[in-house]
Every structure is written in structure tokens, then in C-alpha cells.
N, CA, C and O atoms as a DFTB+ gen file, in Angstrom:
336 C
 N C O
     1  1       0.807      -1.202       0.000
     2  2       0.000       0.000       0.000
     3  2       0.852       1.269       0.000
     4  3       0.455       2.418      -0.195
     5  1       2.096       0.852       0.254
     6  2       3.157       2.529       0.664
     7  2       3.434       2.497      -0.836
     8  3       3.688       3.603      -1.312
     9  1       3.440       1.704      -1.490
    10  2       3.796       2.178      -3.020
    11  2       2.501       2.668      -3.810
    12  3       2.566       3.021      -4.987
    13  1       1.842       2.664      -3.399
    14  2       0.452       3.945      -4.092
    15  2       0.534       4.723      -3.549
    16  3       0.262       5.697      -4.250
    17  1       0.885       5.133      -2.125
    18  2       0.866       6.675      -1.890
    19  2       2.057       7.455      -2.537
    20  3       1.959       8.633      -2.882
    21  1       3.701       6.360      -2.734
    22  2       4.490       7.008      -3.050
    23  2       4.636       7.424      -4.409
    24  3       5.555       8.158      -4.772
    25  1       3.653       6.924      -5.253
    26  2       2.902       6.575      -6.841
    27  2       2.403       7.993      -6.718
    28  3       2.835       8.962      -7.342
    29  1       1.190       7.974      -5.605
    30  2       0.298       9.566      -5.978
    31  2       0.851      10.711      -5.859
    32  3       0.668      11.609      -6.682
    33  1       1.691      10.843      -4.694
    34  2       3.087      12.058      -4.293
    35  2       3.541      12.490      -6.107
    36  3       3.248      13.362      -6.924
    37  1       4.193      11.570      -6.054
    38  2       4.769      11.666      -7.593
    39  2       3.617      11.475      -8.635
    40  3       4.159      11.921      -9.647
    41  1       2.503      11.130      -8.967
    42  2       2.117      12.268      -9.795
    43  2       1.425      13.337      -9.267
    44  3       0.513      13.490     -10.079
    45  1       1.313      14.055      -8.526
    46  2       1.210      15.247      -7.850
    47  2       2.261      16.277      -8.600
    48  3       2.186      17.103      -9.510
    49  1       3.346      15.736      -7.657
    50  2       4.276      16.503      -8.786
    51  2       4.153      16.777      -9.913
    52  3       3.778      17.906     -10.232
    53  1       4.389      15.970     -10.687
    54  2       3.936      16.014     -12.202
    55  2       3.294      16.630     -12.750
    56  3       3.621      17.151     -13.816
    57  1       1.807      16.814     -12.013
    58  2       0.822      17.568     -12.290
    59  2       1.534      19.040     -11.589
    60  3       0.828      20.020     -11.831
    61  1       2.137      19.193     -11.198
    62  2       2.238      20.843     -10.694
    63  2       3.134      21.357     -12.120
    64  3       2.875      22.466     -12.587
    65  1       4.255      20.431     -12.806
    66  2       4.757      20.703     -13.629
    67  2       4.226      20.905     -14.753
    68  3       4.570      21.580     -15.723
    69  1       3.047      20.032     -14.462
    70  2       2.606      20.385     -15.998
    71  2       1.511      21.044     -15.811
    72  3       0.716      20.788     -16.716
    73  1       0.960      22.033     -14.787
    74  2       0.203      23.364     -14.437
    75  2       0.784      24.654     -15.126
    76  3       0.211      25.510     -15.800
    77  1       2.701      24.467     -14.576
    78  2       3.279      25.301     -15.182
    79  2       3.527      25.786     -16.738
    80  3       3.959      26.875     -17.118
    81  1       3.083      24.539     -17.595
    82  2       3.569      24.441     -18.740
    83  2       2.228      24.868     -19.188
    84  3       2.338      25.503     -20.237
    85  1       0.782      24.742     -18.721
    86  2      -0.356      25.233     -18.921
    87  2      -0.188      26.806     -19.093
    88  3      -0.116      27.393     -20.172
    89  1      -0.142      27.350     -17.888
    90  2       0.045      28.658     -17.479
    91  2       1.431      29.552     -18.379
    92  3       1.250      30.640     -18.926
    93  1       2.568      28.929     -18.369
    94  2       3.525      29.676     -18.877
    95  2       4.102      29.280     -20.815
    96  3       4.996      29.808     -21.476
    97  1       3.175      28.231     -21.161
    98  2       3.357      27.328     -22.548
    99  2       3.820      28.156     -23.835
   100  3       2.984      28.773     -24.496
   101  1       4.905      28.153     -24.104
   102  2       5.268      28.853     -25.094
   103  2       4.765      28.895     -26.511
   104  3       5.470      29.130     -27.492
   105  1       3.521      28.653     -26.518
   106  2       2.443      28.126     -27.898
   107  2       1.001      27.325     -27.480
   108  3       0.981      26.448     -26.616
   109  1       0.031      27.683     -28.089
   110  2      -1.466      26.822     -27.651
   111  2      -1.342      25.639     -27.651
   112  3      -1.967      24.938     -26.855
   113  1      -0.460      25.119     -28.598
   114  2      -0.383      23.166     -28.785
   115  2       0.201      23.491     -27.344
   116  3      -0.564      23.585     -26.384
   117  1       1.353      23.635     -27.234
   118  2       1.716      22.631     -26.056
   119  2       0.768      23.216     -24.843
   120  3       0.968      22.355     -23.985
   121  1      -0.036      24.050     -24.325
   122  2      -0.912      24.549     -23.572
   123  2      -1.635      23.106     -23.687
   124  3      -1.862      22.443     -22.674
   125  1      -1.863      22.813     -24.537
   126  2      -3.218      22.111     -24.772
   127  2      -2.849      20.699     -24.427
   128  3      -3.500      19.837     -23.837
   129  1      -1.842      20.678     -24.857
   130  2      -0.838      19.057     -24.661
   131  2      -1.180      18.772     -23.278
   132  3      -1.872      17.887     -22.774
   133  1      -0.151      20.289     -22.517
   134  2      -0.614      19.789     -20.894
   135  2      -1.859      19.707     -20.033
   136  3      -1.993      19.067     -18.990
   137  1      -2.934      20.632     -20.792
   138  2      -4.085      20.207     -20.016
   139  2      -4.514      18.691     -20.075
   140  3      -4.774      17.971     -19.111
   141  1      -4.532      18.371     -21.366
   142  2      -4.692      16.845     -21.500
   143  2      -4.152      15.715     -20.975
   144  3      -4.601      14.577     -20.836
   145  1      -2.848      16.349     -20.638
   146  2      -1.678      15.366     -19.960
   147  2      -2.481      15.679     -17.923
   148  3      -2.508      14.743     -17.124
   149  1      -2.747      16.409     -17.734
   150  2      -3.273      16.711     -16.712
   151  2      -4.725      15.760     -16.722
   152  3      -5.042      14.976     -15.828
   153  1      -5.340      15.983     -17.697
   154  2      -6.467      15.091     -17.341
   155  2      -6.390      13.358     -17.247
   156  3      -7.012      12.494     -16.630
   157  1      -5.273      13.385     -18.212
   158  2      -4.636      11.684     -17.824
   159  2      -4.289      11.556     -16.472
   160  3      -4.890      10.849     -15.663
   161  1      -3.098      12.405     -16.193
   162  2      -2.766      12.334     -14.521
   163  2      -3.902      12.450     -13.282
   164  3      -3.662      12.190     -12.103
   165  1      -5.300      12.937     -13.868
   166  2      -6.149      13.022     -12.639
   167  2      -6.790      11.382     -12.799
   168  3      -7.085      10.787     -11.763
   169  1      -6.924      10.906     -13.743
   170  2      -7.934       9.678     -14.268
   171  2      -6.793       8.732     -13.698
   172  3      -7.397       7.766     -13.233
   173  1      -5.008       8.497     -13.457
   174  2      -4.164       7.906     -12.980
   175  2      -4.213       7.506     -11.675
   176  3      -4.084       6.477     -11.010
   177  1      -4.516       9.039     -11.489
   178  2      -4.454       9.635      -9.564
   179  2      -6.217       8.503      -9.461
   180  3      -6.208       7.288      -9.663
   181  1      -6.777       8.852      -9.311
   182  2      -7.968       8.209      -9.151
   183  2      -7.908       6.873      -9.233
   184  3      -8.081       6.302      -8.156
   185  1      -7.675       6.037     -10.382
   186  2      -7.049       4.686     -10.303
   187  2      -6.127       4.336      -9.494
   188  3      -5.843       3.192      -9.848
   189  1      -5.625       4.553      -8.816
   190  2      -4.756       4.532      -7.843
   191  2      -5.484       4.725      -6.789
   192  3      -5.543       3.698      -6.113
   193  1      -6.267       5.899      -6.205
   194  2      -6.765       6.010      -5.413
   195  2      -8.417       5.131      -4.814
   196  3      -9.041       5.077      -3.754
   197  1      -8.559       4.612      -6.094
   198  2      -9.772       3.042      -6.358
   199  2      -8.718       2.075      -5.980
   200  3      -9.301       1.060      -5.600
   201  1      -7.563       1.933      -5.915
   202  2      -6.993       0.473      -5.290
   203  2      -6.431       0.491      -4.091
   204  3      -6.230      -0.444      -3.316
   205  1      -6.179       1.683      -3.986
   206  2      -6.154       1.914      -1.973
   207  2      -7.362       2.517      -1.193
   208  3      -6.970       3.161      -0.219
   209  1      -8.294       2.503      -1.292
   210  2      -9.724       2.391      -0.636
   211  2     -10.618       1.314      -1.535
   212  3     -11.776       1.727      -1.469
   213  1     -10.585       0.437      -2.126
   214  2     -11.053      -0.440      -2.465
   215  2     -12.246      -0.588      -3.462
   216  3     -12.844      -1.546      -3.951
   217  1     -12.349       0.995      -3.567
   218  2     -14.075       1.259      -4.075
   219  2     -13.746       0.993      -5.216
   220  3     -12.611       0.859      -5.674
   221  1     -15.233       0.863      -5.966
   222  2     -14.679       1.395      -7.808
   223  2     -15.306       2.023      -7.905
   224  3     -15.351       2.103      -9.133
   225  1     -16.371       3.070      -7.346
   226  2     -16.673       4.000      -7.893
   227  2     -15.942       4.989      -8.362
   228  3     -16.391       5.937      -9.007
   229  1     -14.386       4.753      -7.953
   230  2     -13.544       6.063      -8.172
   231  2     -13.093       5.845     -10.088
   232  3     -12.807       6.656     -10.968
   233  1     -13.195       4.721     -10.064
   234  2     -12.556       3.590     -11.592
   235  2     -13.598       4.279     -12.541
   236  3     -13.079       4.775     -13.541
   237  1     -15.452       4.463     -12.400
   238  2     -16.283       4.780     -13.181
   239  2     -15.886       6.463     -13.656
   240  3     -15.929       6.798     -14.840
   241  1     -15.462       7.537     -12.421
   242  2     -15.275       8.541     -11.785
   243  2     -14.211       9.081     -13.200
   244  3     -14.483       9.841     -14.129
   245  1     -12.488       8.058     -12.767
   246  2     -11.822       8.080     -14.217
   247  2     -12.640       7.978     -15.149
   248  3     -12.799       8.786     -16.064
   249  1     -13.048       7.262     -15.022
   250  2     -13.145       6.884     -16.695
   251  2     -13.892       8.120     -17.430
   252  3     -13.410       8.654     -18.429
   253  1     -14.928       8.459     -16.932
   254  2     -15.650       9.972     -16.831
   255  2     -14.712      10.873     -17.527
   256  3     -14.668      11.213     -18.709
   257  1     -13.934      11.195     -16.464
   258  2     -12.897      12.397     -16.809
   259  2     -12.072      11.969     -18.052
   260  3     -11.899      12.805     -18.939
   261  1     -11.545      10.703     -18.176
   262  2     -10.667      10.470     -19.380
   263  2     -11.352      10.652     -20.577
   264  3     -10.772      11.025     -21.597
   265  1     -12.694      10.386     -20.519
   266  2     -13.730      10.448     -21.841
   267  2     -13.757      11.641     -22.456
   268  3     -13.740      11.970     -23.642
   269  1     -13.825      12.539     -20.914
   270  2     -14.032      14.218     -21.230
   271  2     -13.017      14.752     -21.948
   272  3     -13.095      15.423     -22.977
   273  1     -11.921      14.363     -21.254
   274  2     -10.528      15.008     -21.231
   275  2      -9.997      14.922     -22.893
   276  3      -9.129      15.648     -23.376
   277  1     -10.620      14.033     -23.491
   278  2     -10.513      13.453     -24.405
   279  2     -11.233      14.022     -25.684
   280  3     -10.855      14.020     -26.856
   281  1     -12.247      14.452     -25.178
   282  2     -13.713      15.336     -26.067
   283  2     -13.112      16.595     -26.051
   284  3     -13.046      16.833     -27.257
   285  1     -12.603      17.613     -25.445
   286  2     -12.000      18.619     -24.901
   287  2     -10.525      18.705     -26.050
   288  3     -10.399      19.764     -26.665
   289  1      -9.808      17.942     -26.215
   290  2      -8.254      17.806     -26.448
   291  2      -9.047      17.750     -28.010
   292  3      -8.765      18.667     -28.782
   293  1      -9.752      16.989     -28.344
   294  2     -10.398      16.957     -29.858
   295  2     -11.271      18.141     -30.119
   296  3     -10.848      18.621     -31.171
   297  1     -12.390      18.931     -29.640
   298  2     -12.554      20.253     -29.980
   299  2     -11.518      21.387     -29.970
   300  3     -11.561      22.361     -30.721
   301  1     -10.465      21.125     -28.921
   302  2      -9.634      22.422     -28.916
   303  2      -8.699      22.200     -30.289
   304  3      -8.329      23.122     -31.017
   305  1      -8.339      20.524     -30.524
   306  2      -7.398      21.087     -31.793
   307  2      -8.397      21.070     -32.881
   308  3      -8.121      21.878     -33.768
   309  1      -9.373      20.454     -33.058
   310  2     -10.318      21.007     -34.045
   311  2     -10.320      22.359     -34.285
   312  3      -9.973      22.600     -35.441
   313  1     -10.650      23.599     -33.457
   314  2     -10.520      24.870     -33.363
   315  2      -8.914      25.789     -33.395
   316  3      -8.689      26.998     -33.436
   317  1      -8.160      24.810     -33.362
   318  2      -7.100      25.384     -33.804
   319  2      -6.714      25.386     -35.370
   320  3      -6.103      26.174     -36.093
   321  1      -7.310      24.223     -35.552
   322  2      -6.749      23.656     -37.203
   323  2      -8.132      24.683     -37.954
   324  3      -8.028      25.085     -39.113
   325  1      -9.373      24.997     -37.089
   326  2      -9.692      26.078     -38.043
   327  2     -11.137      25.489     -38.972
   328  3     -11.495      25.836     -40.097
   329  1     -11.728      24.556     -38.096
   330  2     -12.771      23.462     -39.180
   331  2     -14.146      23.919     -37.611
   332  3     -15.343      23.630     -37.583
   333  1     -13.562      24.452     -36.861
   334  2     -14.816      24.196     -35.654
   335  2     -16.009      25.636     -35.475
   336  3     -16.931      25.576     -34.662
């Protein structure tokens, strides 16, 4: 069980790094890269956090967000490329 918390710590991190790359992104692609990469890391964090409390409602919860995260990453580059 100490190796899922030391799993979530570290992507925590991750996710702060790639907040920064949101906020400071030297171009919209990669802005966009990291929100998406962020929504993977929350749907990660959650799977992880469904195998150390046992539930799965947290597993349905991901999956939710990855779907979104996913719908989101495909309208924004749709609207970049200029068709939306």
C-alpha cells in the first residue's frame, strides 16, 4: 500500500509541472498538450486512489474524466486547425 501513496506524491508533482507548462506554454499546442496530460494524470491519480480504498466507484469517476478530457483535447485542436 506505501507504493500507491508514493505513486500519488509523484504524480502530484507532475501535475504541478505540468500546471506550469499550462500557465507559462510557449504556444497553444503545447498549452493544450498539458491540459490533457493533466487530465490523464487526474484519471491515474484516481485509479490509484480506487486500489487503496477499495471502491470502484472512483474507476467509473476516471473513466468519466478520461472520456471528457478526451472530447476537450479533440474540440480544442479542431478549433485550432480552423474546421470548428
Amino acid at each position: 500500500m506505501i507504493e500507491l501513496i508514493y505513486a500519488g506524491v509523484f504524480y502530484i508533482l507532475l501535475s504541478i509541472v505540468l500546471i506550469y507548462r499550462v500557465a507559462k506554454g510557449p504556444n497553444v499546442v503545447d498549452r493544450a498538450v498539458a491540459s490533457d496530460s493533466i487530465d490523464i494524470m487526474t484519471s491515474v491519480a484516481l485509479i490509484l486512489f480506487s486500489l487503496y480504498s477499495g471502491r470502484g466507484i472512483y474507476l467509473d469517476i476516471a473513466l468519466i474524466i478520461a472520456l471528457l478530457g478526451f472530447i476537450g483535447t479533440v474540440l480544442i485542436s479542431r478549433y485550432l486547425e480552423g474546421r470548428l
